[in-house]
ZADOZA-404408 format. One line per field, with one value per residue (C-alpha): residue number from 0; residue in one letter; z negated, x negated, y negated. Coordinates in Angstrom, 2 decimals. Each point is the difference from the previous one (the first is absolute). Example, Ala and Ser with C-alpha at 12.3 -4.5 7.8 and 13.67 -1.06 7.14 Angstrom:
<sites>
nr = (0|1)
rest = (A|S)
pz = (-7.80|0.66)
px = (-12.30|-1.37)
py = (4.50|-3.44)
</sites>
This chain:
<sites>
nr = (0|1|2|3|4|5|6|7|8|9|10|11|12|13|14|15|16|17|18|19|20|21|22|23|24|25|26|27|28|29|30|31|32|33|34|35|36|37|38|39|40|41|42|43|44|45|46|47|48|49|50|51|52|53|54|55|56|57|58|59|60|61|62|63|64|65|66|67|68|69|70|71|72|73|74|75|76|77|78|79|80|81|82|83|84|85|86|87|88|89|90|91|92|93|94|95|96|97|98|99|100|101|102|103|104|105|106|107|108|109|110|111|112|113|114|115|116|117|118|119|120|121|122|123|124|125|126|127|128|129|130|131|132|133|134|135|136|137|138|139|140|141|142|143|144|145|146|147|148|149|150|151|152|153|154|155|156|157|158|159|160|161|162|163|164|165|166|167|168|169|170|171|172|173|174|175|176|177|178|179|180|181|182|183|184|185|186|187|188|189|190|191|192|193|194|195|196|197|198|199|200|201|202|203|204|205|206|207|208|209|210|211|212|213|214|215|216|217|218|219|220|221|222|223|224|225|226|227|228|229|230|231|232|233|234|235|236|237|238|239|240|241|242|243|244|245|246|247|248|249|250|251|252|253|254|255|256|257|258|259|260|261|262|263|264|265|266|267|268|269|270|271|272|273|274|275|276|277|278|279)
rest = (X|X|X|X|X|X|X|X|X|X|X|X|X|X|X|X|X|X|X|X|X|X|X|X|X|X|X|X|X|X|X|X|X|X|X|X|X|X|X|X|X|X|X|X|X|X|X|X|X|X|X|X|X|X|X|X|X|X|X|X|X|X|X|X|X|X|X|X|X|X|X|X|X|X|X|X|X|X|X|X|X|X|X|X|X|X|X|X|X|X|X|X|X|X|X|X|X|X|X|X|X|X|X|X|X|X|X|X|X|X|X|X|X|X|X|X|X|X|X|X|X|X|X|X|X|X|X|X|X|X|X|X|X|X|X|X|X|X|X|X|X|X|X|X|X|X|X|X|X|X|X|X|X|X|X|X|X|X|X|X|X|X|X|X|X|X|X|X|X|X|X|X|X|X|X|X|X|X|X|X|X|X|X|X|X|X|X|X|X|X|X|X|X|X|X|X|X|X|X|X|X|X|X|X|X|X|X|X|X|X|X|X|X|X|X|X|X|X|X|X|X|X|X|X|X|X|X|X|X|X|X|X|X|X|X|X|X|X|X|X|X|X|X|X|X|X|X|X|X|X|X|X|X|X|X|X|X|X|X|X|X|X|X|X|X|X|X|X|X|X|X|X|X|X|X|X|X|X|X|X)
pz = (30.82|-1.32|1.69|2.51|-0.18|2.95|1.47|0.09|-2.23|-0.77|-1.38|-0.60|0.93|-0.82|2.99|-1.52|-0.13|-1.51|1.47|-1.47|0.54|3.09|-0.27|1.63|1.12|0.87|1.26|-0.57|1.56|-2.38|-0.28|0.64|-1.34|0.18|3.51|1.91|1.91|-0.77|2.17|-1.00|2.07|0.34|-0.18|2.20|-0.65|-2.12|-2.27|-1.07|-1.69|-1.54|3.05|2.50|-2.25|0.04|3.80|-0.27|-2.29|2.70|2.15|-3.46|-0.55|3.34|0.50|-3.68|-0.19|-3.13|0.58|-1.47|0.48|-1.86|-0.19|0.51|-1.20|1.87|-3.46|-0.79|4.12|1.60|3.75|2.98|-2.15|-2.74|1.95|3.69|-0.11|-3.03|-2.45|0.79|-0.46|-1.31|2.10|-0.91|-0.35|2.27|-1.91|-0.20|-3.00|-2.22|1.66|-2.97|0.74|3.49|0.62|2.39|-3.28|-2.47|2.53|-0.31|-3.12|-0.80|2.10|-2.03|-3.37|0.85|0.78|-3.03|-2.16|1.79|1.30|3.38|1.29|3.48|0.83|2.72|0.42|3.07|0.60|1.64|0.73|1.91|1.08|-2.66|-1.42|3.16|0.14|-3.45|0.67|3.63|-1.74|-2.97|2.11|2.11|-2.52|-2.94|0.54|-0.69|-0.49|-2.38|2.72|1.78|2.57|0.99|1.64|0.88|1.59|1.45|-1.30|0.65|0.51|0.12|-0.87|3.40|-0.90|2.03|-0.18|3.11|-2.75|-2.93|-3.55|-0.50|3.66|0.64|-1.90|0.42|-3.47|-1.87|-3.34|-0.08|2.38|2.05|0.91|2.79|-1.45|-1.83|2.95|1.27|-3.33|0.83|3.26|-0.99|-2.38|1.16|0.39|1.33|1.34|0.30|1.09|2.01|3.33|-0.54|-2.59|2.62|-1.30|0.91|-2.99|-2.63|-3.32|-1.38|2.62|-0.02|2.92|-0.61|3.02|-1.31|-0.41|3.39|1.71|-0.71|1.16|-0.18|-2.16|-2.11|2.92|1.70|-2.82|-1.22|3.85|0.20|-3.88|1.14|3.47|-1.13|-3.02|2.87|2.02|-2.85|-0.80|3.49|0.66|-3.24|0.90|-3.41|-0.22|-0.38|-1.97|0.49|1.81|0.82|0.58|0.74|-1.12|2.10|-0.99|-3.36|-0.67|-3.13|-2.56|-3.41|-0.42|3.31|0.14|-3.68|1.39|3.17|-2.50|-2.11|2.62|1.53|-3.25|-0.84|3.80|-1.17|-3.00|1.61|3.52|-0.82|2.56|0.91|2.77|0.55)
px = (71.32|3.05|2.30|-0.53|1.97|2.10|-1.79|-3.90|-2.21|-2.94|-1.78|-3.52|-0.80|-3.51|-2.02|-2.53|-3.74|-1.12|2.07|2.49|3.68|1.38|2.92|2.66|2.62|3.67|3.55|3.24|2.79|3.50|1.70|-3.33|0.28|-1.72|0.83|-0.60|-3.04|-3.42|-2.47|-3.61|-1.44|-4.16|-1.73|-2.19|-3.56|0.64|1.67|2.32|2.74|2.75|0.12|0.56|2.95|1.44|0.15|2.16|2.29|2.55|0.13|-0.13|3.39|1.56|-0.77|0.12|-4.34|-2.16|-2.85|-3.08|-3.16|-3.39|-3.31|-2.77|-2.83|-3.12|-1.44|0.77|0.34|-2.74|-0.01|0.93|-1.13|2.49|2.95|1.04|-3.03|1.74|-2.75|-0.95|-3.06|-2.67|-1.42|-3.70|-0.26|3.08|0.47|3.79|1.90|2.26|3.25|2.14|-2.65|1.25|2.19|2.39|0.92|0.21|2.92|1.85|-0.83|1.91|3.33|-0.25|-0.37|3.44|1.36|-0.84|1.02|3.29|0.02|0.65|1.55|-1.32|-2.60|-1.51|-1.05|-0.44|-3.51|-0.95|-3.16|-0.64|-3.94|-1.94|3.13|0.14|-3.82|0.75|3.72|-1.12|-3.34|2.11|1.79|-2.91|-1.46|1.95|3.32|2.74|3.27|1.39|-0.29|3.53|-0.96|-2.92|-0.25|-3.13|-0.58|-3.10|-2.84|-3.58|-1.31|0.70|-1.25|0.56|1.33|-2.60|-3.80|-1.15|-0.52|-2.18|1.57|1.34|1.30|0.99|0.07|-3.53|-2.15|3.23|-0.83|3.26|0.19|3.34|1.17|2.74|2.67|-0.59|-0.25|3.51|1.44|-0.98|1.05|3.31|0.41|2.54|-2.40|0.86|-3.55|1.50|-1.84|0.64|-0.52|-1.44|-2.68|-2.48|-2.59|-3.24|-1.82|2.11|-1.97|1.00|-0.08|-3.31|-2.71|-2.06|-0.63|2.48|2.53|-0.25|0.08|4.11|0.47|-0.74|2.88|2.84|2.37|-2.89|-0.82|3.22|1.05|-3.21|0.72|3.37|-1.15|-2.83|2.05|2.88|-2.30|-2.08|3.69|0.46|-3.25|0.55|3.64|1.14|3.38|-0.39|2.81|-1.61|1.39|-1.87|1.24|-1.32|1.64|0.89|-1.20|-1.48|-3.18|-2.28|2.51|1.16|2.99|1.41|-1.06|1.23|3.56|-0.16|-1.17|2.79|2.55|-1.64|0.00|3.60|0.64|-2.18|2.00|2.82|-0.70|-2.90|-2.10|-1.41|0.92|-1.72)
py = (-63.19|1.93|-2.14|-3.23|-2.79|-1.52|-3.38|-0.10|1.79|1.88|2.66|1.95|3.13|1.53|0.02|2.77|-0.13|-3.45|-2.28|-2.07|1.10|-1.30|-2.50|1.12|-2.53|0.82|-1.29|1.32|-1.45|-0.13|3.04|2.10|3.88|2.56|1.27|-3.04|-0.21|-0.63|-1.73|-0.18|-2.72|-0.56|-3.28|-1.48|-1.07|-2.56|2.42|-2.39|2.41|-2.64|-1.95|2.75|1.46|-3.42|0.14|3.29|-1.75|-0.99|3.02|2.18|-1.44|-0.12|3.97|1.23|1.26|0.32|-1.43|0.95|-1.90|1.25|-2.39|1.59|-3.28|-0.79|0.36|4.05|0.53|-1.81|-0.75|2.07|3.32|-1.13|-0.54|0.49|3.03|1.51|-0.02|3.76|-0.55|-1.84|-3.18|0.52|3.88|1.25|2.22|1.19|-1.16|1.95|0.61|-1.63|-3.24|-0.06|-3.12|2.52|2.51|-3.17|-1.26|3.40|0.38|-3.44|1.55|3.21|-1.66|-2.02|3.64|1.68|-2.88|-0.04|-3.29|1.42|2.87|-0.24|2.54|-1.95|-3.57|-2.56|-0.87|-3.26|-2.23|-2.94|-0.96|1.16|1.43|2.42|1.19|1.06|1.61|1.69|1.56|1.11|2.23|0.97|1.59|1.15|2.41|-2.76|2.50|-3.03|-2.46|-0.06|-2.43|-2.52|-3.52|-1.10|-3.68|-2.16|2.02|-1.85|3.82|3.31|3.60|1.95|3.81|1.50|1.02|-2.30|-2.78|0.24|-0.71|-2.91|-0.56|3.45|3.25|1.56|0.06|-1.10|0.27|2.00|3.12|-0.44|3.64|0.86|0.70|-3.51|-1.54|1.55|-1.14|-3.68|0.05|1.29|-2.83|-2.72|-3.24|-3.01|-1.76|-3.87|-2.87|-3.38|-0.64|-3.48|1.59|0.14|-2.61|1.66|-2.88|0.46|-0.55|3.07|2.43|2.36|-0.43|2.92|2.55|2.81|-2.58|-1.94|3.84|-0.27|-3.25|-3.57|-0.91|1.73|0.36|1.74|1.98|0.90|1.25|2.45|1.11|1.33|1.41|1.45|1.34|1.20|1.79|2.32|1.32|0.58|1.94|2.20|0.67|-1.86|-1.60|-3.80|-1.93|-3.76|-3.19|-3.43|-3.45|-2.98|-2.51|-2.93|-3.43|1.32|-1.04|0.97|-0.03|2.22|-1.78|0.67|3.48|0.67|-1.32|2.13|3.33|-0.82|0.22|3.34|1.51|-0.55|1.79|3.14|-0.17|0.85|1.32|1.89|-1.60|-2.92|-1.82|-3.06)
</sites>
């Protein structure tokens, strides 16, 4: 991985117990050095890697990003557990995983790796997830410290993981499998996050959006949910006197869709890039 070159490409990086190495696709636009900025950008369910860093192409080149896209397969990351849950632990036992198993420390690993190797000299990345891309990116930073995350955009989420004890693990943070201490908490909050979603995602049937009890308890769709996620979120910082650094939008006359959000993230990102802020 010594270098990347400009264009699409890919890589492996060892993804630790006995899994295969994950691929790990990426686009540079022309001219790319080591100081321009890196995006790593989460799949949805369908996990479909190549495709979603194709749809970053465009705006990768009209705002000068890296873009850095890792597959994590059905096959080595199975389900829910696998993916948007982490894979902190195991789906039969419960049991908590090794931390360097974790699907949160493989993604900084990957940033870190670039660092060392001197492919970039940022010391932060951009973090973004859409759907399934955004359960995984808004638990990541729920529960590990994320000091090399500069920024986070996350859109349209089916679900979400509440930062309080009301809700029981995986809807909120009581029995997490990963103890979530105060000063964490503060350090999430803190964060700039941009929750995103459109206001014409409001189908209460979709196919893909979760029915179950804990899920229906934020809303009947993702606008719903998405809304309650960042009020909810809003009001814990408020009640434990924590500084909170987040925005939402709802976008108008967005439905369900990556390509639009990845477009609208692109955009945002380029304004924190220089402003320091978002400001959607």
């Amino acid at each position: 991985m010594k270098t990347l070159a400009d264009g699409t490409g890919s890589f492996y990086f060892p993804a630790g117990g006995n899994k295969k190495p994950l691929e790990v696709f990426t686009y540079q636009p022309a001219g790319t050095d080591a100081s321009t900025p890196v995006i790593m950008a989460m799949t949805g369910v369908d996990r479909n890697a190549a495709a979603y860093r194709n749809e970053w192409i465009k705006v990768a080149d009209q705002y000068h990003f890296r873009i850095v896209v890792p597959r994590f397969t059905d096959q080595d990351f199975p389900g829910s557990y696998g993916y948007t849950l982490g894979n902190i632990q195991d789906p039969k036992t419960h049991h908590r995983l090794p931390k360097a198993q974790w699907d949160f420390t493989l993604v900084n690993d990957i940033f870190s790796a670039m660092h060392q190797q001197g492919i970039t000299t940022q010391s932060q990345y951009y973090l973004f997830g859409s759907s399934g891309g955004c359960q995984f990116v808004h638990r990541m930073l729920t529960l590990l410290p994320q000091p090399q995350v500069k920024a986070a955009i996350c859109a349209a989420a089916g679900w979400w993981t509440l930062p309080d004890t009301d809700q029981r693990w995986p809807y909120g943070l009581r029995a997490s499998p990963i103890r979530v201490d105060q000063n964490q908490l503060a350090a999430y909050f803190a964060k700039p996050i941009l929750i995103a979603v459109g206001n014409s995602d409001d189908d209460p049937e979709n196919h893909q959006l979760l029915h179950s009890k804990g899920a229906m308890a934020q809303g009947t769709n993702r606008l719903e949910r998405a809304e309650n996620f960042f009020t909810t979120s809003q009001q814990q910082a408020e009640q434990n006197y924590m500084p909170f650094n987040w925005h939402f939008v709802a976008l108008p006359d967005v439905g369900h869709s990556d390509i639009k959000m990845s477009i609208y993230a692109a955009g945002q990102f380029s304004r924190f890039e220089q402003q320091h802020e978002f400001n959607p």
